[in-house]
FIFITOR-863396 format. One record per residue (C-alpha): residue in three letters; y, z, x. Coordinates in steps of 0.2 Angstrom, whole numbers. Layout:
BEGIN
Ala/Y/Z/X;
...
This chain:
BEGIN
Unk/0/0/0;
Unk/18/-4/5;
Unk/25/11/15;
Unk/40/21/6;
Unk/56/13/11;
Unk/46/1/24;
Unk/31/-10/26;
Unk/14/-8/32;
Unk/7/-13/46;
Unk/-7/-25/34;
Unk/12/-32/26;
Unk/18/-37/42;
Unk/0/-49/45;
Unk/0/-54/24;
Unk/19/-61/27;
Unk/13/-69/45;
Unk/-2/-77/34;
Unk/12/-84/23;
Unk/23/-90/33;
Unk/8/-98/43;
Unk/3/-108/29;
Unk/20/-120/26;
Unk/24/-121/49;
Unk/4/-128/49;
Unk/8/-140/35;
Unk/22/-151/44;
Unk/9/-156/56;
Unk/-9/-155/47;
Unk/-7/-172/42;
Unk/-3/-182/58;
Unk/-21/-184/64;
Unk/-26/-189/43;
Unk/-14/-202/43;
Unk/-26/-216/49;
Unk/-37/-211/33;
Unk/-23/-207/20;
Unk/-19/-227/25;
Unk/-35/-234/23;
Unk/-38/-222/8;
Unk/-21/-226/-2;
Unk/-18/-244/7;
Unk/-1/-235/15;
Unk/12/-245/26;
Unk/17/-236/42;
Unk/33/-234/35;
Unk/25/-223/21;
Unk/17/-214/31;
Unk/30/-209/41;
Unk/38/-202/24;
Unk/23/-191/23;
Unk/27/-183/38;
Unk/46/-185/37;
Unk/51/-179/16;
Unk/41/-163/20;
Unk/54/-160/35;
Unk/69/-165/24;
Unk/63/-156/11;
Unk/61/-140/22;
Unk/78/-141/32;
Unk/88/-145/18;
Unk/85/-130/6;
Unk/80/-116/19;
Unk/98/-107/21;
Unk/98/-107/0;
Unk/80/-101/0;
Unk/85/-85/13;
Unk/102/-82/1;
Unk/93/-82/-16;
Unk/79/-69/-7;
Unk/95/-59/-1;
Unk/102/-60/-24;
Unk/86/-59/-31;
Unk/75/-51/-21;
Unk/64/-56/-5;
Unk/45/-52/-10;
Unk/51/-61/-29;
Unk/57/-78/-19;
Unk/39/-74/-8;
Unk/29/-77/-20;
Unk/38/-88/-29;
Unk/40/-100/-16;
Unk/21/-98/-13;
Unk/17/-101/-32;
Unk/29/-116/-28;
Unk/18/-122/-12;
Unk/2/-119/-17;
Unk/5/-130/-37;
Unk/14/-144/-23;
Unk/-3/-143/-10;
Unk/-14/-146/-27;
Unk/-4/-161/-33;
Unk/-6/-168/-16;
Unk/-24/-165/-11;
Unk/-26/-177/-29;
Unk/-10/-189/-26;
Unk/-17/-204/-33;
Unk/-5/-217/-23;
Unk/3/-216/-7;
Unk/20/-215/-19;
Unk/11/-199/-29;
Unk/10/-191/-12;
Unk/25/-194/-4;
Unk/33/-187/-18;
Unk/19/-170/-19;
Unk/26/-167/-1;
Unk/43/-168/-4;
Unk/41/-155/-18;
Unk/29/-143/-6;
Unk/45/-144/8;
Unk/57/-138/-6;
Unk/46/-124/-9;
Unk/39/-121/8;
Unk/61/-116/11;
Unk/61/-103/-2;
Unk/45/-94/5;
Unk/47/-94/23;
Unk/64/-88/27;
Unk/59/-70/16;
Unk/47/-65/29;
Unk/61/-64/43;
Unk/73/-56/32;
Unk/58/-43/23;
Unk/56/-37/43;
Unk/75/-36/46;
Unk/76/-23/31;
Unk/61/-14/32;
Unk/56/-11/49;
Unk/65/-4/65;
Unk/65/1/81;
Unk/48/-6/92;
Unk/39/-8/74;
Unk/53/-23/71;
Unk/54/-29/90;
Unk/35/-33/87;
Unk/35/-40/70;
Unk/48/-54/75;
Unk/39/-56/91;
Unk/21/-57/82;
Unk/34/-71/72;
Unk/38/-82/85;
Unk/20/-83/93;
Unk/11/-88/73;
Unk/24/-99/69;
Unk/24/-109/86;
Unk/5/-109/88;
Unk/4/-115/68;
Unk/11/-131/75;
Unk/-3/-137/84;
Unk/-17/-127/76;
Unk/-11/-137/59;
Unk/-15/-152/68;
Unk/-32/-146/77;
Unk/-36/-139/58;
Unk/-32/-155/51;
Unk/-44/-163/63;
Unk/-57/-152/59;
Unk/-54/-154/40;
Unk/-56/-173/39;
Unk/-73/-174/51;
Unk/-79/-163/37;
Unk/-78/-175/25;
Unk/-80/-159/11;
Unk/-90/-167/-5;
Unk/-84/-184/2;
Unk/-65/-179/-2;
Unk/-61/-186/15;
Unk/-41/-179/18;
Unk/-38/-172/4;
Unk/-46/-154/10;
Unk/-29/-153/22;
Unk/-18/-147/7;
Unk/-31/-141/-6;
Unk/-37/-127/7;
Unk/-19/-118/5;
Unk/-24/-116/-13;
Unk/-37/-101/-10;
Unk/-30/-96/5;
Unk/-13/-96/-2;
Unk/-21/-85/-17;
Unk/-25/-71/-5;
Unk/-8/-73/4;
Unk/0/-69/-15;
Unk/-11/-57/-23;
Unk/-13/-46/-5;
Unk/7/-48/-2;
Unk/7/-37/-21;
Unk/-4/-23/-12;
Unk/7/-21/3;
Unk/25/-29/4;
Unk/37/-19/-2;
Unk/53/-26/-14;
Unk/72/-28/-4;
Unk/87/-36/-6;
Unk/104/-37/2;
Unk/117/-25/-6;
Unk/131/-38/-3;
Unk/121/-56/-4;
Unk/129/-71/2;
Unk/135/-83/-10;
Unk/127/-98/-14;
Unk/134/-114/-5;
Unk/128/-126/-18;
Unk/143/-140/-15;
Unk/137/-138/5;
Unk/118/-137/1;
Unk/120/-155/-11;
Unk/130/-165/4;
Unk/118/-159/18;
Unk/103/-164/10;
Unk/112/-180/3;
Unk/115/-184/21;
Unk/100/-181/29;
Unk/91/-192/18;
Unk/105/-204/20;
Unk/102/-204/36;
Unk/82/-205/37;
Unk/77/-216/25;
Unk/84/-232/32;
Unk/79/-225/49;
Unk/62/-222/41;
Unk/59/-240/32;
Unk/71/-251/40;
Unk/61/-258/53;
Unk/48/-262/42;
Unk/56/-270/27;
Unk/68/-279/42;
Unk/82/-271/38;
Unk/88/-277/24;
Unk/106/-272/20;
Unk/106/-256/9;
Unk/97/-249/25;
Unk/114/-253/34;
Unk/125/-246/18;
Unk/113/-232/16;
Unk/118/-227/36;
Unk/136/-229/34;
Unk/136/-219/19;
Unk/125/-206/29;
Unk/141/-206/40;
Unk/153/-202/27;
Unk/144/-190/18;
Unk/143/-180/36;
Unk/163/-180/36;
Unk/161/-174/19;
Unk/151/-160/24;
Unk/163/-153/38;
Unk/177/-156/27;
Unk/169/-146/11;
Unk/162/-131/23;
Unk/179/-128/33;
Unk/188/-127/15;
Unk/175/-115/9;
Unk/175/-105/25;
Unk/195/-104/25;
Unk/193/-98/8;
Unk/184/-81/14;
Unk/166/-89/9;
Unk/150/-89/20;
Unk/145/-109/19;
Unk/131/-116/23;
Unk/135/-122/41;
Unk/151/-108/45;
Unk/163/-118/57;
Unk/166/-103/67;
Unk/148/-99/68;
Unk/149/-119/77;
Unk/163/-117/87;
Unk/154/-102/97;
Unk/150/-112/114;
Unk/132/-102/115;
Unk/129/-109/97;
Unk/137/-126/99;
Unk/126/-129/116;
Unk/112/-122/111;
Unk/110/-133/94;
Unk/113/-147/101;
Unk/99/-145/116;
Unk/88/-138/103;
Unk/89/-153/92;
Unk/85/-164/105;
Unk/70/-154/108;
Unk/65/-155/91;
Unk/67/-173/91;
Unk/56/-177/106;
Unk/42/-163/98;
Unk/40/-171/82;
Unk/38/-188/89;
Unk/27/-182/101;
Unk/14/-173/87;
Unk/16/-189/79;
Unk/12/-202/90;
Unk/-2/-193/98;
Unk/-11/-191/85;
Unk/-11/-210/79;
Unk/-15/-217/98;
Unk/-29/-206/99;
Unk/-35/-210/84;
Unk/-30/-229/82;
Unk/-31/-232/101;
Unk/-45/-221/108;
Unk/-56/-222/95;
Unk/-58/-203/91;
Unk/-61/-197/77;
Unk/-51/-184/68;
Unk/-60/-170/74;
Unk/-58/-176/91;
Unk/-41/-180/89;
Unk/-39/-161/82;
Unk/-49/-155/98;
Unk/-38/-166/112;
Unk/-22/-155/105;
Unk/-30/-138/111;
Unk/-25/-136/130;
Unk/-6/-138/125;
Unk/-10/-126/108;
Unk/-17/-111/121;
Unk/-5/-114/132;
Unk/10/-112/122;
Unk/3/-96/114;
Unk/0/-89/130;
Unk/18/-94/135;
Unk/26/-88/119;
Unk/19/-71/125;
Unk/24/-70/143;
Unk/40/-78/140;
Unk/52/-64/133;
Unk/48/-56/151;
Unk/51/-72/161;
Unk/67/-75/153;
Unk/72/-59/155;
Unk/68/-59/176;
Unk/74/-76/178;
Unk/88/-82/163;
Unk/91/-97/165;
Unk/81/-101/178;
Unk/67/-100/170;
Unk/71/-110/157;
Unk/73/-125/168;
Unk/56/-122/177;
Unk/47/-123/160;
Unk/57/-140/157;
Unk/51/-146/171;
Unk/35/-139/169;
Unk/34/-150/153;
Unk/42/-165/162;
Unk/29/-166/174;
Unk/16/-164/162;
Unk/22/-177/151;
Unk/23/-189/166;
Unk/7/-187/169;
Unk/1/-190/152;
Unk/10/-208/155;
Unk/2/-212/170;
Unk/-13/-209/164;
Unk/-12/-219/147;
Unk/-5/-232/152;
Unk/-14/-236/170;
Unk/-32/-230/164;
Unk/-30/-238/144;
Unk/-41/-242/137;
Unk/-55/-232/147;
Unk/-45/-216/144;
Unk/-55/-198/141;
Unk/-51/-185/131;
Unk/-54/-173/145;
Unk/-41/-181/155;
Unk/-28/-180/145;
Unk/-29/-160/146;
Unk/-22/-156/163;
Unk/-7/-165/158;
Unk/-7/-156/138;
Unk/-10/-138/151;
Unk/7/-142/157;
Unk/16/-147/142;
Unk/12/-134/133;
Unk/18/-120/144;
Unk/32/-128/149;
Unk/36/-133/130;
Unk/34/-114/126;
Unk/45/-108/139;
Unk/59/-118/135;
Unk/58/-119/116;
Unk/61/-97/117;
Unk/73/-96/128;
Unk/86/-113/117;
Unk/82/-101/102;
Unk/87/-83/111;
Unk/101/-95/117;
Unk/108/-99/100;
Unk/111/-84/94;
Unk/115/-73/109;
Unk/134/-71/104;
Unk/131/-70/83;
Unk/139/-57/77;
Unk/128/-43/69;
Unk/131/-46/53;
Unk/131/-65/50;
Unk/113/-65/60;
Unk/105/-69/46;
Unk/117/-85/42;
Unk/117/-89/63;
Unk/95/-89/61;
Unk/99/-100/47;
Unk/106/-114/53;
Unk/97/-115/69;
Unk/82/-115/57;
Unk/90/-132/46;
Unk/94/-140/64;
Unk/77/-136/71;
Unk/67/-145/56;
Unk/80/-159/54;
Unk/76/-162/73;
Unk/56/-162/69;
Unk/61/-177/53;
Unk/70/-185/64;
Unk/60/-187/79;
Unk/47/-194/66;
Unk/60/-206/59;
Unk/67/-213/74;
Unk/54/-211/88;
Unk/41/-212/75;
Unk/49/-230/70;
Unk/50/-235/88;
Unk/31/-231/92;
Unk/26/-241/76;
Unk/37/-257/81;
Unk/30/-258/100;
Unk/11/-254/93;
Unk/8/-273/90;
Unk/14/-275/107;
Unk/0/-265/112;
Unk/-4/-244/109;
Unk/-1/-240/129;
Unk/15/-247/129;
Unk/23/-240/113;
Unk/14/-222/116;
Unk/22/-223/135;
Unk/40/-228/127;
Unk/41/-215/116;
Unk/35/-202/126;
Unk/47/-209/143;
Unk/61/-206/128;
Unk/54/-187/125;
Unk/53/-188/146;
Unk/70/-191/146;
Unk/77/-179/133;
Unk/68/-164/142;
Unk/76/-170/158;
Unk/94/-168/150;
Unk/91/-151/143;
Unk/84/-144/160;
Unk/101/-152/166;
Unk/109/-143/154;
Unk/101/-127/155;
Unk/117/-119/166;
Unk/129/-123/151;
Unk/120/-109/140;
Unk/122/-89/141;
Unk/118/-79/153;
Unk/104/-68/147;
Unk/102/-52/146;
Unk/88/-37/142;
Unk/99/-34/126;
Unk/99/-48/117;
Unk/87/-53/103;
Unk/72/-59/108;
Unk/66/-79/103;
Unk/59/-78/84;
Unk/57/-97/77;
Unk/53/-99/61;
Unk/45/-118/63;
Unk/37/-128/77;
C-alpha cells in the first residue's frame, strides 16, 4: 500500500513499469517494419509515419499532459493515460490497413504524453532525500535502456510468430501488461497534485504541434510522391507557423503566464546550448534505430529476431553507462562528455567500415565491437546534454525546464526518422551499403560537432541534478 504522505518502494517499480511501456514503444516497431510492409502492402513513406506520428504525437502534447497531472491530479492522468495507451495498442495490433495503423499510433503517442510525464512529477512530490535521488536515477537507466530493449523485444516478438499473428504481438502485449501496470499502480501509488498548477497553454500547445507536423509530413512523403507542391507549401507554412509560436509564447509570458516553451527559460545559455546539441543528438539516434533495423533485416537477411539480438552489445552497454556515468561526470565535467562522443564516434566509424568494405558478407558478430562502443559512448553523452539543460533552471520552474527538453528530445527522435530516415530510403535503390554508410557518416558528423561543442556547456558540479530522461 502507498505510504502515508509518500510512495512505496513497489510504487516507485509499478510507475517505472509504466513509464517503460510507451519509451519501448517508439522503437518496438523498427525491426517489424519489413513485415508490417509485406503484411499491409506499406510504401516506405508509410512506414516512416509509423515510426514518426508516434513521435509527434508524443512531443507535441507531453508539457500539457505533465500540467493537467499538476490540476487534476497525477495517479488520475496515470491511469488515464494508460487506459488511453493500452485501447490505442489494441486498435493497432488489429489495424486493418497501413492508414488504420498509422492513425492507432498517432492516438497511442497522444496518450503515451499524458501517462509518462506523471511518473517524474509523482517522485518529485512524494519522495525525498536519497529515496528521490534513486528513484530519478532508477528513471534515467529504464527509460534509456527501454530504447533498445523495445527494439530487441520487438525482434523477439515477430520470430514468434504467436498463433500466426506475425507483428501484431508488438502492441497487443501492452494490453496485459499494461493491466497489471494499472490495477498494481491502485495498490501502491499514492494521489498528488500541485497546490498552484500551471496554466494550460492551449494557443501554444495547437501551434507547436501544427508546426511539427507541418514540418514532418512533407519531410516524411516528399521524396516519395516527388515532391509535389503542397510538400513545398506545407514547409513554408511550417516556417510561419514557428514565427507564430515565438510570437504567441513571448505575449503570453509578458503577460505573467507559464507557456509552453518560456522565452526566458530559452534565453538561459545552459538551456539554449544544451537544446540545441541535444536535438541533434536525438536526430542522429532516431535515424540510427531506424535504419539499422531495415539494413539488417532488408540487407543482411536476418530475421527479426536476429535483427532484435544484433542491438544487444549497444543496449548493455548503455545501461552500464547510464550507471557509471553520474560519477564520471561528476570527476571529469566536461571532459567526459567529450570522451563518450568520441567513444561513439569511433564506434560508429567502425560500423561503416565494416558495412560497407565487407557488404554483403557481413556477420552479425562483427558488427558488435563497433555497437560495444556506441553504446557507451552514446550513454555518456546523452546524461551529461540532459544534466546540462537544466543545470541553471530555477527551482521552481524545473518541472516546466524538464518539459521542454522532454518535447525537443522526441521531436529530435521524429525528426531524425523523417529526414535521415527519408535519405536512407532514397540512396537504398542505389544500394543498402551506401545509403546505411550515408546516413550514419551524417550521425558521424553530428556527434563530432557536439564533442566540439561540449566546452560551450556548464561547468558541472556535485550539486546539480543528476541526468533523468524521460525517452530514448
Amino acid at each position: 500500500m502507498a505510504r502515508a504522505g509518500g510512495l512505496h518502494g513497489v510504487g516507485v517499480y509499478v510507475l517505472l513499469a509504466g513509464a517503460f511501456l510507451p519509451v519501448a514503444d517508439f522503437f518496438i516497431v523498427n525491426v517489424a517494419l519489413p513485415t508490417i510492409s509485406n503484411s499491409l502492402k506499406a510504401t516506405p513513406a508509410a512506414l516512416e509515419l509509423v515510426v514518426s506520428v508516434y513521435g509527434v504525437a508524443y512531443a507535441a502534447m507531453l508539457v500539457l499532459g505533465g500540467r493537467l497531472g499538476d490540476r487534476f491530479g497525477r495517479h488520475t492522468l496515470f491511469l488515464v493515460g494508460l487506459a488511453g495507451f493500452i485501447l490505442a495498442s489494441l486498435a493497432c495490433g488489429l489495424a486493418p490497413t497501413i492508414d488504420a495503423l498509422i492513425a492507432a499510433r498517432l492516438v497511442q503517442g497522444a496518450t503515451a504524453a499524458m501517462l509518462v510525464p506523471q511518473v517524474l512529477a509523482t517522485f518529485q512530490a512524494t519522495l525525498q532525500g536519497e529515496r528521490k535521488t534513486r528513484a530519478i536515477a532508477l528513471y534515467g537507466a529504464t527509460s534509456g535502456i527501454a530504447a533498445v530493449v523495445g527494439q530487441l523485444a520487438g525482434g523477439l516478438l515477430v520470430s514468434a510468430n504467436l498463433f500466426g499473428t506475425s507483428w501484431r504481438p508488438i502492441f497487443l502485449i501492452n494490453i496485459p501488461l499494461g493491466i497489471i501496470v494499472f490495477f498494481a499502480s491502485r495498490l501502491v501509488v499514492p494521489a498528488s497534485r500541485s497546490p498552484h498548477p500551471t496554466g494550460i497553454d492551449l494557443p501554444g500547445t495547437v501551434l507547436f504541434a501544427a508546426t511539427l507536423t507541418a514540418l514532418l509530413l512533407p519531410l516524411t512523403e516528399g521524396h516519395s510522391l516527388g515532391w509535389p507542391a503542397w510538400t513545398w507549401g506545407t514547409l513554408i507554412a511550417a516556417a510561419v507557423l514557428a514565427t507564430l509560436t515565438v510570437i504567441v509564447e513571448r505575449a503570453a509570458e509578458a503577460r505573467g503566464e507559464v507557456p509552453l516553451l518560456p522565452p526566458s527559460l530559452l534565453r538561459l545559455p545552459s538551456m539554449s546550448r544544451g537544446l540545441a546539441m541535444i536535438t541533434l543528438f536525438s536526430v542522429g539516434f532516431g535515424a540510427f534505430m531506424f535504419v539499422f533495423a531495415l539494413t539488417v533485416q532488408n540487407g543482411l537477411g536476418a530475421n527479426p529476431l536476429e535483427s532484435g539480438l544484433a542491438i544487444l552489445p549497444m543496449a548493455v552497454m548503455f545501461f552500464i553507462g547510464s550507471v557509471v556515468s553520474p560519477r564520471m561526470i561528476n570527476r571529469f565535467g566536461r571532459g567526459a562528455l567529450a570522451a563518450g562522443g568520441l567513444l561513439q564516434a569511433l564506434g560508429l566509424a567502425l560500423l561503416i567500415g565494416i558495412i560497407v568494405s565487407g557488404w554483403p558478407k557481413v556477420s552479425l558478430i562483427e558488427l558488435a565491437l563497433p555497437l560495444v562502443l556506441i553504446g557507451a559512448g552514446q550513454s555518456m553523452l546523452f546524461s551529461g546534454l540532459f544534466r546540462a539543460v537544466l543545470a541553471d533552471v530555477p527551482a521552481h520552474l524545473a518541472g516546466v525546464g524538464s518539459g521542454v527538453l522532454i518535447t525537443l528530445q522526441q521531436s529530435g527522435l521524429a525528426l531524425g526518422v523523417a529526414t535521415l530516415g527519408t535519405l536512407y530510403l532514397a540512396l537504398e535503390p542505389a544500394g543498402i551499403a551506401r545509403a546505411f554508410g550515408a546516413v550514419i557518416a551524417c550521425q558521424l558528423a553530428i556527434i563530432m560537432l557536439l564533442v566540439l561543442c561540449t566546452g560551450l556547456l556548464p561547468r558541472f558540479t556535485k550539486h546539480q541534478p543528476s541526468a533523468h530522461p524521460v525517452e530514448m
